[in-house]
N, C-alpha and C positions, 0 to 999 in steps of 0.2 A: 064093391066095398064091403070088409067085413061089416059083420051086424053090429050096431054101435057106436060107432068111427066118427061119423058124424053127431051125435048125441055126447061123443065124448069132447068132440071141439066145441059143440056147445056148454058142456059145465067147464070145460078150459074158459071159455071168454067169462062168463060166470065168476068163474075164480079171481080172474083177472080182475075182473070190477070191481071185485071187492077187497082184493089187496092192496097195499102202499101202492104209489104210484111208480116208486123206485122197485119193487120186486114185480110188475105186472108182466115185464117179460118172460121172469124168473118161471115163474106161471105156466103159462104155454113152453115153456121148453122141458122142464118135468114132466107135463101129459105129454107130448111128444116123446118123449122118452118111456114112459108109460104103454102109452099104448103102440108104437110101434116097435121097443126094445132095443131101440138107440141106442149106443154107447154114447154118445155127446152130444145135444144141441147147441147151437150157438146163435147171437143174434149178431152182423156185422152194422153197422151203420158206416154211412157215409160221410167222408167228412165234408166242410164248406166248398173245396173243389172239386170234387166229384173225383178227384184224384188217387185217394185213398180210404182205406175201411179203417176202422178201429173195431177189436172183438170184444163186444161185453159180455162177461159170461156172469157166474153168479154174481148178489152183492155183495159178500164176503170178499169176490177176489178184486172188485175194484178200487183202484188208489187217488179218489180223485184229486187228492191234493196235490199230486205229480201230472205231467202233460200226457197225453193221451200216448198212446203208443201205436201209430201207423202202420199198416200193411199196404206199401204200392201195386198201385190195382194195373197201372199198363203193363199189357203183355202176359196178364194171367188171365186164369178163368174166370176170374171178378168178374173180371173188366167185359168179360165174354155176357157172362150174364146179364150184366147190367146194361150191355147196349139192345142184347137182343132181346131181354126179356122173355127167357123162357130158363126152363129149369137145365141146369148139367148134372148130367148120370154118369160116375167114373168108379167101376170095378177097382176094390186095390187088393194087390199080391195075387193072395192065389183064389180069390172072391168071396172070400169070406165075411168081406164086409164093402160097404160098397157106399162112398159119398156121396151127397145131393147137395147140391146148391138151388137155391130156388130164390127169385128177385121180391123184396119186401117194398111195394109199390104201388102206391094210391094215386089215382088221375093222372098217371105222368110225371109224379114226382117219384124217383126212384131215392128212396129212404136207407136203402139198405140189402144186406141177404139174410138168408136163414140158412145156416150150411149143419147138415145130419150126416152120420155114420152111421150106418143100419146093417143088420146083421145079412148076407144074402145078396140077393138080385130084386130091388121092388119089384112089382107089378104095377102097371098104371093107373090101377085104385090108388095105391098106396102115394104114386107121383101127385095122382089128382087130389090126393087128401094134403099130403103137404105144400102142394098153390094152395089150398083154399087156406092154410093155417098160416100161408106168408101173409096172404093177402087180409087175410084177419090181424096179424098181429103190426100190419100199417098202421090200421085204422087202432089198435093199440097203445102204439106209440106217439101217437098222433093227440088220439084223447089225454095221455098222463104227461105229455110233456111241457104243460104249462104249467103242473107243479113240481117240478123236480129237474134241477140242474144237470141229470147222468145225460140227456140228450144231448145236452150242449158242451157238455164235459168233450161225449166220444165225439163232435164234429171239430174239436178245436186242436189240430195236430201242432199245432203252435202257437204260442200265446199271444194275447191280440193285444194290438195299441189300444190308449180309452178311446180314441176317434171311431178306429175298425169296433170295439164294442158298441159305442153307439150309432155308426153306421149299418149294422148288422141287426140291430132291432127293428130299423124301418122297411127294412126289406119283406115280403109278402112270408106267412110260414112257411108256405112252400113253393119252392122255387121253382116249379112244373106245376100246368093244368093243361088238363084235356078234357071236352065237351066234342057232342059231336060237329058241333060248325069249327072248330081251332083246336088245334095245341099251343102253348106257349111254353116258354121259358126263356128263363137269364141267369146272365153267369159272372162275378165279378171278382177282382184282381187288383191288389194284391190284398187277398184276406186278412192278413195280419195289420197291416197298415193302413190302408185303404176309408178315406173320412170325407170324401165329398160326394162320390158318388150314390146313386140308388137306381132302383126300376122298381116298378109296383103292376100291378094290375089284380083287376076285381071283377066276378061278373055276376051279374044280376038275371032276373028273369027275362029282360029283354034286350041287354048291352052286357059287353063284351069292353074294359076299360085298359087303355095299356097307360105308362108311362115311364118315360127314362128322362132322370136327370143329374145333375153335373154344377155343385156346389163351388164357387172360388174358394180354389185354396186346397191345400192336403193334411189339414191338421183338426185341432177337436174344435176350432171354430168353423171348421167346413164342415164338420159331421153336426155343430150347433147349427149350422145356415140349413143344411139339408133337412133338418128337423124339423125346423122350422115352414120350408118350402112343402116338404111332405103332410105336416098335419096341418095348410094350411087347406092342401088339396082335398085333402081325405074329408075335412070336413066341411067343405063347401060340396064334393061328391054328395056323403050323407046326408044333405040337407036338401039333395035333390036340385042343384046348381045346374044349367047346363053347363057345355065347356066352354064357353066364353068368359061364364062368370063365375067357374072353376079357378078360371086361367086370371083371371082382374080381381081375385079375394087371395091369392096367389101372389102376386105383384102386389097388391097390398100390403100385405103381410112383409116383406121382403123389404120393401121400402120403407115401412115405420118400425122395424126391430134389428136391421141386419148393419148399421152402420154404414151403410153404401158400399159392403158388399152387394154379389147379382147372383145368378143362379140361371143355367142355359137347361133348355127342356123341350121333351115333343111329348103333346097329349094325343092322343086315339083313342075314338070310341066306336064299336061297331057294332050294327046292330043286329042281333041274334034273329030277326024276324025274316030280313029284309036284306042283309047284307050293307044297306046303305051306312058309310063313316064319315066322321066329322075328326079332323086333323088342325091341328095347331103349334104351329114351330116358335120356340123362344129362341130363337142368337142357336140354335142347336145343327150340329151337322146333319148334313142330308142321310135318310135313312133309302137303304139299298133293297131292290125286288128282283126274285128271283121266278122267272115266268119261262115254261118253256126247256127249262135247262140253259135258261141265259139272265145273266144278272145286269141289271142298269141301276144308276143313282136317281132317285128320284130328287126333284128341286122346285119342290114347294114355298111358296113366296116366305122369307122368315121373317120374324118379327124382333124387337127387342130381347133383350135377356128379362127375367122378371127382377126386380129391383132397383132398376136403372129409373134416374130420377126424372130424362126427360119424359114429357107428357107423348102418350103412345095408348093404342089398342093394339086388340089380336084379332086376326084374322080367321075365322073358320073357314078352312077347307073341304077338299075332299080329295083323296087320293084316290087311285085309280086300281081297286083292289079285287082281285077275281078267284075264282074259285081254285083251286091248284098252285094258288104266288105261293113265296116264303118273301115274309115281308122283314128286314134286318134293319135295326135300331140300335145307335151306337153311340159310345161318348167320345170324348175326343183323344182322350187316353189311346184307345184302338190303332187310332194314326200317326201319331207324334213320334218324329225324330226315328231311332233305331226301325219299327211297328213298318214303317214306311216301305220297307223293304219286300212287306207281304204285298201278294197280290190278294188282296180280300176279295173282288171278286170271282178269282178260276178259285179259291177256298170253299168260298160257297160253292159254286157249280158239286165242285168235289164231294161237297159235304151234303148234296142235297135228299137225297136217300135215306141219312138220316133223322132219327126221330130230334125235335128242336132240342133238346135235354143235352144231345151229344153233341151236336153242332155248334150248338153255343159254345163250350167246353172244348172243343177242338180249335175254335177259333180264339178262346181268351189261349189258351197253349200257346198258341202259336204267335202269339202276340208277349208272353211273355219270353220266350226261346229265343226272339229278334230283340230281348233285351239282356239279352243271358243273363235271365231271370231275377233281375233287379227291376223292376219298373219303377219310374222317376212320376207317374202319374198315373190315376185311377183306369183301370178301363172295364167298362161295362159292356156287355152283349145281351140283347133281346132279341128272340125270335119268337115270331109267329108263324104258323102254317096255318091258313085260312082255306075250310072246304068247302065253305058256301052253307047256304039254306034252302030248304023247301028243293024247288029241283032239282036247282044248282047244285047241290047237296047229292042227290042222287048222279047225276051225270057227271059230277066228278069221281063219283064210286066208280063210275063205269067206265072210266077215262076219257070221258069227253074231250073234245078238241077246244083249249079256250081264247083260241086264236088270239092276232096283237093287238097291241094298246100302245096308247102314249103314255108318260111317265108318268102325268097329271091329269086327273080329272079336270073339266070344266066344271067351277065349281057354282056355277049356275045353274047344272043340269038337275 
């Protein structure tokens, strides 16, 4: 790498911290420009499906008071980049100059691209320099996007109902994480509309939290019940609740504010030490494992919906979860009526190569396509890939053999 190069990404981030929150990309695309002689940088973002990019370029030329304006990513070299996570190098004319795309992407959540026009043929300093200024200007965007609407501006390719607004709050910042024990992600539909649904998850020093849940109803009193069922979660989590009494401050909550509305749900928590989980089904459908290259339903004992006024507890379980599953968590949207049509299992199978970010997203697809793209109810997709701890961890690196199981742990053991 020339001399400098790196000294110059760092007064780039530099810059960046110290400007509006709204020009900080602005920032990093001038030194890019700068120092490698670009004719253009650009930053793409992705919008809420993972569908489409929107290009922000300077903040003079953006209009936010108009709808974002879309670039469909199947079928192009987006969409290339963004599954595979690695940069595309494409000569154009007579090579005079020559594009780079490169994936804008923290822990698995892919944010976005960086796409440059550079004078020449890089060399793989130059490739290596701009990964490092993607992957800096994630964590960019990431940092300034709690004060400045242009983030949410470029993800919003259509304008959202107030339900989809305030459903879209409750959902985690970013909708991908990876640690080395899991990847997660989830994916939900229909964006614009969409007011009961959620998933969340959280993970701390020593757990690993999921949860998907499925408000009555598809309007802004399903996106107020969700609200309601989510911060009842979040803040029985922070108070350091186990999930029992996560799950019954939960159902509390549900039953003294929601009118007799209910709210269907599965809690998992796993533990980043040990592998051991603790599972808890409300009224929620069976979520699907994929072990082996072969997918089965698991059918964990379920409990009431939370809100539901007769007197009930929850059950902690344990599922039966191993080093190498992909564990799929769904609402019921997924399967109703037209959806019914998918085989979700050989889906998965299909899907299972890749990373949970795109499987998720191939599966809401495909769920909306079997509705010729009207969907009449929410549907949400969580995935996990779970690679174990401590050894387990290793000998899954190494492809261990993690032989069969039954659907269900004994949850005694």
């Amino acid at each position: 790498m020339p001399v400098g190069r790196s000294d110059g990404l760092g007064r780039a981030l530099e810059a960046a911290e110290a400007a509006p929150p709204v020009e900080s990309v602005d920032v990093i695309a001038a030194a890019l420009r700068e120092q490698l002689g670009a004719r253009s940088v650009s930053f793409l973002i992705t919008d809420f499906t993972g569908s489409a990019v929107v290009r922000l370029g300077s903040v003079d030329s953006i209009d936010v008071d108009r709808p974002a304006d879309p670039i469909a990513v199947p079928g192009t070299v987006y969409e290339e980049v963004i599954r595979t996570q690695r940069p595309d190098v494409e000569q154009l004319g007579d090579g005079t100059w020559t594009r780079v795309i490169a994936p804008v992407t923290n822990r698995g959540d892919a944010i976005g691209l960086l796409e440059l026009y550079l004078p020449g043929h890089p060399d793989s300093a130059v490739i290596r320099e701009i990964s490092q200024s993607a992957h800096a200007l994630a964590y960019i965007v990431i940092a300034n996007r709690p004060f400045t609407d242009l983030y949410q501006w470029g993800r919003r390719t259509t304008p959202l109902s107030l339900a989809a607004e305030i459903q879209h709050r409750l959902l985690p910042a970013s909708l991908a994480c990876e640690a080395a024990q899991f990847s997660v992600a989830g994916a939900l539909e229909p964006a614009e509309f969409v007011g009961g649904d959620t998933f969340d998850y959280v993970m701390d020093r020593d757990y690993v939290q999921l949860s998907v849940t499925d408000a009555m109803g598809h309007d802004v009193q399903a996106a107020l019940l969700a609200t309601l069922l989510v911060g009842a979660l979040r803040r029985a989590r922070r108070q350091g609740a186990d999930l029992a009494e996560q799950a019954r401050q939960a159902d509390r909550a549900v039953i003294d504010h929601s009118g007799g509305r209910y709210v269907t749900g599965q809690l998992l928590r796993i533990s980043l030490l040990d592998g051991r989980n603790e599972f808890i089904n409300a009224g929620h459908p069976w979520p699907l494992l994929l072990r082996n290259g072969k997918v089965e339903q698991l059918q964990p004992a379920v409990n009431m919906p939370f809100g539901f006024q007769n007197p009930h507890t929850y059950t902690v379980q344990s599922l039966d979860i191993r080093a190498g599953d992909r564990l799929v968590m769904l609402t019921d949207g997924v399967m109703e009526r037209s959806a019914t049509d998918i085989d979700l299992p050989e889906l998965i199978e299909r899907t299972q190569d890749l990373h949970p970010r795109e499987a998720a997203r191939i599966l809401i697809e495909h769920v909306i396509s079997a509705h010729d793209g009207h969907l009449e109810d929410d549907a949400t997709v969580m995935c996990l890939d779970w690679r174990g701890t401590g050894d387990t961890l290793r000998d899954a690196d190494h492809g261990a053999d993690l032989g069969e199981a039954s659907p269900v742990a004994d949850p005694s053991r």
